[in-house]
C-alpha positions as CSV (number, residue, x, y, z in Angstrom):
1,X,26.3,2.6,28.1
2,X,24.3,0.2,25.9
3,X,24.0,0.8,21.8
4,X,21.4,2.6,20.7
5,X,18.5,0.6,18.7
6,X,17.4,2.1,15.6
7,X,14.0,1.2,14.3
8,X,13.5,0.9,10.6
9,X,10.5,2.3,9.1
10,X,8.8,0.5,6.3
11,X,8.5,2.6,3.1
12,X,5.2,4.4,1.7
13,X,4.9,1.8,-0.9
14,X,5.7,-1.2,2.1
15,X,2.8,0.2,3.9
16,X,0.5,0.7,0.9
17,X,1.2,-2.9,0.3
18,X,0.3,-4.2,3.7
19,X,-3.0,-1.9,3.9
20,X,-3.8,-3.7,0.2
21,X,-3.1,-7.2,1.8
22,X,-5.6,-6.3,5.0
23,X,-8.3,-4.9,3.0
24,X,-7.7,-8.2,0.8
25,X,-8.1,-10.5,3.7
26,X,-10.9,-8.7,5.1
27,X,-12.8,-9.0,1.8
28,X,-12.0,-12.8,2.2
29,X,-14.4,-13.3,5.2
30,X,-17.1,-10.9,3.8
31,X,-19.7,-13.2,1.8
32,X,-19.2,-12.2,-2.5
33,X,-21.9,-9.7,-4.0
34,X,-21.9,-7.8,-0.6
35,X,-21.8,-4.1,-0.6
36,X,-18.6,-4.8,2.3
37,X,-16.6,-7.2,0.3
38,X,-16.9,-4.6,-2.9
39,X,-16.0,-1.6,-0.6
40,X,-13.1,-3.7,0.8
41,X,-12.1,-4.9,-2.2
42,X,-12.0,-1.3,-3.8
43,X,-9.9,-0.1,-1.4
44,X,-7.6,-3.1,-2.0
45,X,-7.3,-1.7,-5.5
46,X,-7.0,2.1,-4.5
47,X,-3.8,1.2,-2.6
48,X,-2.3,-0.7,-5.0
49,X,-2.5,2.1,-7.4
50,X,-1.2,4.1,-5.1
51,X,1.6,2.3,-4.4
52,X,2.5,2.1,-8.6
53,X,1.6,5.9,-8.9
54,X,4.3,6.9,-6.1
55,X,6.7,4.2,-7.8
56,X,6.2,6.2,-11.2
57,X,6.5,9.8,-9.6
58,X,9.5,8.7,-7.9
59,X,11.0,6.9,-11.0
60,X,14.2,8.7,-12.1
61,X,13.1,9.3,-15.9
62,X,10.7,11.9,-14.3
63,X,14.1,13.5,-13.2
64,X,13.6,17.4,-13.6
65,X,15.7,19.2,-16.5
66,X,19.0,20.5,-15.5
């Protein structure tokens, strides 16, 4: 019998972070002022807000009363 391997999944805000990063580095290899590198760039920006709004609905001091 060989031991199971369990994969570990990265976290919302882990994969909002690596979407932000591609979008980033795609944006890097678009030429500035295009209508690509903005759109890119944009969605860099949506995911990292993303990312802190999850962080701040997730944050204990929004803890419901008891």
């Amino acid at each position: 019998m060989g031991s199971r391997r369990i994969e570990k999944k990265p976290t919302f805000e882990q994969r909002l972070a690596a979407e932000a990063l591609r979008f980033k580095e795609a944006a890097e290899k678009e030429r500035p002022g295009t209508m690509a590198r903005e759109l890119l760039l944009r969605r860099a920006r949506q995911a990292e807000k993303a990312a802190h709004i999850n962080e701040w609905v997730n944050s204990p001091g929004l803890a419901s009363p008891k």
